[in-house]
N, C-alpha and C positions, 0 to 999 in steps of 0.2 A: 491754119489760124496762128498769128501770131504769139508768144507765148507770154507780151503781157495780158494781151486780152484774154487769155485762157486763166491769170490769175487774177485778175479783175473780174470777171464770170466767179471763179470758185467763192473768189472772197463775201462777194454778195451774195452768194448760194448758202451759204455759211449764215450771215449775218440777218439776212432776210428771210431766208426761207428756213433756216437753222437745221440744215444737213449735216452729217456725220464730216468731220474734214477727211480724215483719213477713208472714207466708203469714196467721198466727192473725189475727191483727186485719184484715187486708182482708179474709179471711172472715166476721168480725163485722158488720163495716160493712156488707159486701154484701149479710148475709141480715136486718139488720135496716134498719128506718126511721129513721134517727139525722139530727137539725139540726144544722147546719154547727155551730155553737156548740158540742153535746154532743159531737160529734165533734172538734174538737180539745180537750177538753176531756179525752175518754176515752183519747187518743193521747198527750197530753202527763203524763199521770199512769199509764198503761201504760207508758211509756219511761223516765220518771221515776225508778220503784218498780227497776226492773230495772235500770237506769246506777248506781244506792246502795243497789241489793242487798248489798252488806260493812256497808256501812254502818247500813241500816236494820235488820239480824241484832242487829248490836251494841247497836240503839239497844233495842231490843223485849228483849233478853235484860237490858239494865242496868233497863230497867222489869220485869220480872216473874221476879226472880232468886227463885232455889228453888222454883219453879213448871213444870211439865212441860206447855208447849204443843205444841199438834202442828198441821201443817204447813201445815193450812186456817188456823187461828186465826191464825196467823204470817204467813201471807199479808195475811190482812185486815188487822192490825194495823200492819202495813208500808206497806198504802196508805193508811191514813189516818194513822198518825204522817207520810209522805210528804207530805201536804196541809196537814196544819199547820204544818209545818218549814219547808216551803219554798214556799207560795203564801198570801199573806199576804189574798190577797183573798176567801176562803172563811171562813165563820163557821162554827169551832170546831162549834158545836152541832148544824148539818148535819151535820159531816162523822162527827160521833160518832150522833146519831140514824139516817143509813142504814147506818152500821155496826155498831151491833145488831139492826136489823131485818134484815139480810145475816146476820147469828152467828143469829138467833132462827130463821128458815128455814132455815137451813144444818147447823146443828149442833147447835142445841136452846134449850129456856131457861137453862139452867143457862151455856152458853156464851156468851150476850147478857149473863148479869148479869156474866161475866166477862170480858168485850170492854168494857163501859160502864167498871167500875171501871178497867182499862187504860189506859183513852181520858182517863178523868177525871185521872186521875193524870199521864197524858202532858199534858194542857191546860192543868194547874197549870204545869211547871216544861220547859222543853225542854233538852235534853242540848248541853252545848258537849263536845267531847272534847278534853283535852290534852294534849299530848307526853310530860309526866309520867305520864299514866295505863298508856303502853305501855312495854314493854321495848325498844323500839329504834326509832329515828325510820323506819324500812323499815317494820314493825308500824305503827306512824301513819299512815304515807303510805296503809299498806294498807286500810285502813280509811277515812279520808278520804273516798280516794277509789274506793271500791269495788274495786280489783285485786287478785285473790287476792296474798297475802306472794311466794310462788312465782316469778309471773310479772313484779310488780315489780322483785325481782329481780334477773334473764334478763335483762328491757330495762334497767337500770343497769347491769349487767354488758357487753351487748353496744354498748350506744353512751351509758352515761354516765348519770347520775344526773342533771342538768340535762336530757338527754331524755327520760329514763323519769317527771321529774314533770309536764314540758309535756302530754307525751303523758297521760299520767292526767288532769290538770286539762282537755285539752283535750275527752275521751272525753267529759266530765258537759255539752259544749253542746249545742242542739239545731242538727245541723248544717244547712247553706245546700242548698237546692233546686238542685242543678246539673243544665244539659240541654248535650245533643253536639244541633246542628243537623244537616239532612240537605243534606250539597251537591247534592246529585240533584235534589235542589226548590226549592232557596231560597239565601240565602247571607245569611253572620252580619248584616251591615249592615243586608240589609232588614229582619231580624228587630231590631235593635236600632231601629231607628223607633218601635216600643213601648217606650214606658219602663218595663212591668214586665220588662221583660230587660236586664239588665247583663252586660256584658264581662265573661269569665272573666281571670286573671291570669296564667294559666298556659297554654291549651290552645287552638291554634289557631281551632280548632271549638266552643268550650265559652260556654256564657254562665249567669251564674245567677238565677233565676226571684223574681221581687218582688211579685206578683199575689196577690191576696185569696182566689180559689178555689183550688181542686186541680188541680193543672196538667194531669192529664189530662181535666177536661174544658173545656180551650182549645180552641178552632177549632183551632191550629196545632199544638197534640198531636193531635188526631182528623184533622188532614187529614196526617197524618206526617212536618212538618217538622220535629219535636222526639223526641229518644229521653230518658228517664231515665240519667244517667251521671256517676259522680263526676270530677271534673274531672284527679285524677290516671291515673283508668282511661282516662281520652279519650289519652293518651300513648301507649299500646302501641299500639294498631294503626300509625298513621305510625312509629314507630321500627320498624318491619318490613318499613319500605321496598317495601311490595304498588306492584304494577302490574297493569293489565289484560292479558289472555291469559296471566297464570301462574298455573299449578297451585299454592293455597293449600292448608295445612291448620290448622284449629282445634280442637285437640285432645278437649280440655275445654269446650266451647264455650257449653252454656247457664250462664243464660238468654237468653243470645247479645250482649250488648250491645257485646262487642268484636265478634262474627262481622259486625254489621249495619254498624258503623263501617268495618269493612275490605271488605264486599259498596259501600260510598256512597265509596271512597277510587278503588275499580277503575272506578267507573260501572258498577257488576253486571258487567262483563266478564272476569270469569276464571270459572275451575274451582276453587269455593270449596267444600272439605267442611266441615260442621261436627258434630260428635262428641259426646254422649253416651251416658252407660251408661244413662239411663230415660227411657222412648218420653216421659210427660208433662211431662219439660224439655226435651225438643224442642219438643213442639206450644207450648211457650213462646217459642221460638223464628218458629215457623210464625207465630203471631199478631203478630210484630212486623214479621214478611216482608212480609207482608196489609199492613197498615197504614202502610210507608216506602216499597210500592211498589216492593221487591227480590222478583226470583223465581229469578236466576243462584245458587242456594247449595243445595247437595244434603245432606241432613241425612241422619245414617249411625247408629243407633242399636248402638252398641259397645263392646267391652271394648280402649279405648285402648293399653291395655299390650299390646295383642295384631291393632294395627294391620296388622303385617305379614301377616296371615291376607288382609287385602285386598287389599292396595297392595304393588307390589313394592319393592324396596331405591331411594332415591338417586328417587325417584319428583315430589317433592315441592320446587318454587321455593324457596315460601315457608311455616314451619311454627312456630306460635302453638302453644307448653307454655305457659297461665294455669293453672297447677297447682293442686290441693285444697292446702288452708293451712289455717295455725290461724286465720287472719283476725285477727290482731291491729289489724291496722292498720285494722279500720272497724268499730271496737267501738261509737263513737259512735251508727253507724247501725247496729249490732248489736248490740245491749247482753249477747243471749244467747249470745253467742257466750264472754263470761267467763265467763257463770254457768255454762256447762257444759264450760268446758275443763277439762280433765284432764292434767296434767304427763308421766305415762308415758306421754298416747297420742300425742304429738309424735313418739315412734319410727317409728311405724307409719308418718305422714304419708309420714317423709322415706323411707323402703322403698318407698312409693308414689312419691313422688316422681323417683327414681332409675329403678324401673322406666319412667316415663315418658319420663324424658332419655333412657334409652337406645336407645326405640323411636323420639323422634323424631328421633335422628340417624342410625341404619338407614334411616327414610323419607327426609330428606334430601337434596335433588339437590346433585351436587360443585356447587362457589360460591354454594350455597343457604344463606339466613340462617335461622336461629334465633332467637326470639326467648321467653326464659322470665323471666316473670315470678309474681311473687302478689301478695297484699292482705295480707302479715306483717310484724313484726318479728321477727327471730331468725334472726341469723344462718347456725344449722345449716340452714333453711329456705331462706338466700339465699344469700349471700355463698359458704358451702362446700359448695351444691349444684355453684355454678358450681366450682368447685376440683375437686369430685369427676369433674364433666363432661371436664374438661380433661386432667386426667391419665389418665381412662380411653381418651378419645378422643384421639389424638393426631393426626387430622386436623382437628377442632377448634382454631378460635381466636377469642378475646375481641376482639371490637369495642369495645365500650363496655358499663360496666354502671352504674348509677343507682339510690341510693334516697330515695324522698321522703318524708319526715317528715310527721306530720301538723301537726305548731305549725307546719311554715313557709310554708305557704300558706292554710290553715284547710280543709286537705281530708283525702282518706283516704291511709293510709300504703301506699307501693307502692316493690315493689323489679321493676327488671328490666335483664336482660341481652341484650346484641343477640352471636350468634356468627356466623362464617360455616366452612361445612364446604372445606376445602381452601386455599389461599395466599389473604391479603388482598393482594386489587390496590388 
């Protein structure tokens, strides 16, 4: 199969049926024959189309105003205005020739003569938009840069307008390949003796990947010195302060990439649970056990909020809330993650969220830390979960709490909070 039409398939897979992009496309990959070339070819115009998804609406409805497209045709027409816009080294005529032959198969002839005219039209003139055009420079910004009006917003609102555009303009890059080393095996140094591994800037453990192929199929991915991990997530497990021989808990734990960091911090020696509610992000988990050469981590497939049905009260040393989020903060690596947020269901989150604080301070052992973090911005999600925490819990108390920006390191945004249950010595 050709590999527009395999991005034409994901996109609507995405936007219709609202698949994972990153589960959708290693699935494509996997069950087809794709050359390294087609393949970053079909990933960078997959990611693309979806990062200026706002954008590309706007652009497709100012070309075919008073005209009623529907939602395949809008798709296509999206990835390929996408390709002329913005990669200059593709000729126009491809990219309009396999996209009527995708509309001619797809939807008929009468939607190929209507795709070519579209295309044509796109190819004469390409759209600049300007501040004049919209009622309000938030409206601009929104659109620019693909973030719903809503949620741009939220983030001007909760840390300022000079972050909420960093953070936008920073979403549309294609970010940096970061890996957590495995101390179990190897140590940063010897692995920086290749030059396609550079020192992370942030993260003890962390280094990021400068290599031609796909990092997992490196010797030292296949032999389990290297896990996939953004450089700000490499932070929570050490701020949890884990040792060997204590009772951990990982709440939330797949697709385990913090459970594996805190299993290579103890040298596998503790009582490490890790938690999920679906048996198949466990065995996500299991597969990376396999492969780093960890097998001290007992995987519990459950209803978190309902932990106590296991585990008695005050049970637990050490206990990891990585709580469910809006994911704000690694949209870059998630592009879907905007397209299908939804403003009212941010409620729900933080109901879930709370239930969760509340169960892991029941499990808990007195002088045991806490450690809750996400991948958001929004503060009802961070900042006044911990407030809610506090006041409810009055044997609760804030050690330190932290959030990382994505412009200030060029990584994903993460908030997190270290507590300890009982007097801080």
């Amino acid at each position: 199969m050709k590999v527009r039409k395999l991005i034409y398939d994901l996109l609507n897979d995405v936007y219709k049926n609202k698949a994972y992009a990153n589960i959708a496309l290693n699935l494509v990959i996997k069950e087809n024959e794709i050359h390294s070339l087609d393949r970053a070819f079909l990933t960078n115009v997959f990611y693309g189309v979806l990062q200026n998804t706002l954008f590309l609406d706007y652009c497709v409805k100012e070309y075919t105003k008073g005209k009623k497209v529907d939602g395949n045709m809008k798709t296509l027409l999206k990835m390929s205005y996408y390709q002329m816009y913005f990669m200059d080294k593709i000729p126009d005529y491809a990219i309009i020739n396999e996209a009527v032959e995708i509309a001619k198969s797809d939807l008929g002839i009468q939607a190929s003569r209507f795709a070519n005219a579209v295309l044509r039209s796109m190819q004469k003139s390409k759209i600049l938009i300007n501040k004049d055009d919209f009622s309000s420079l938030d409206e601009y910004y929104s659109v620019l840069y693909s973030i719903p009006l809503w949620l741009f917003k939220m983030v001007s609102k909760h840390y300022g307008k000079s972050v909420a555009l960093s953070w936008a303009k920073k979403s549309k890059e294609i970010p940096m390949v970061s890996l957590r080393y495995n101390k179990m095996k190897t140590t940063q140094n010897e692995l920086l003796k290749n030059d396609i591994f550079k020192k992370s800037l942030i993260s003890d453990y962390g280094l990021i990947y400068k290599g031609n192929i796909p990092v997992k199929d490196t010797k030292e991915f296949k032999n389990g010195l290297l896990s996939i991990q953004d450089e700000s997530g490499q932070l929570i497990a050490p701020f949890l302060e884990v040792k060997s021989n204590q009772k951990i808990l990982d709440m939330c734990a797949a697709p385990g990439s913090k459970t594996m960091h805190i299993a290579e911090l103890t040298n596998d020696k503790s009582e490490l649970v890790a938690v999920d509610l679906y048996p198949h992000r466990l065995s996500l988990i299991k597969q990376s056990m396999i492969r780093l050469g960890i097998k001290n981590v007992k995987l519990l497939c459950h209803d978190s909020t309902k932990l106590s049905e296991k585990y008695s009260c005050n049970y637990f040393d050490r206990i990891l809330l990585d709580a469910p989020c809006s994911g704000f903060g690694v949209i870059k690596r998630k592009p879907d993650i905007i397209i299908q947020a939804k403003q009212e269901s941010l409620d729900s989150l933080i109901d879930l969220q709370r239930k969760l604080i509340d169960e892991a301070v029941k499990l808990l052992a007195e002088s045991g830390i806490l450690v809750y973090s996400t991948c958001t911005l929004n503060i009802k999600e961070n900042e006044k979960q911990i407030e809610y925490l506090l006041d409810k819990h009055k044997n609760m108390h804030l050690l330190k709490q932290q959030i990382i920006l994505p412009d200030e390191y060029d990584c994903d945004g993460f908030f997190m909070a270290k507590l300890v249950k009982g007097e801080v010595k």
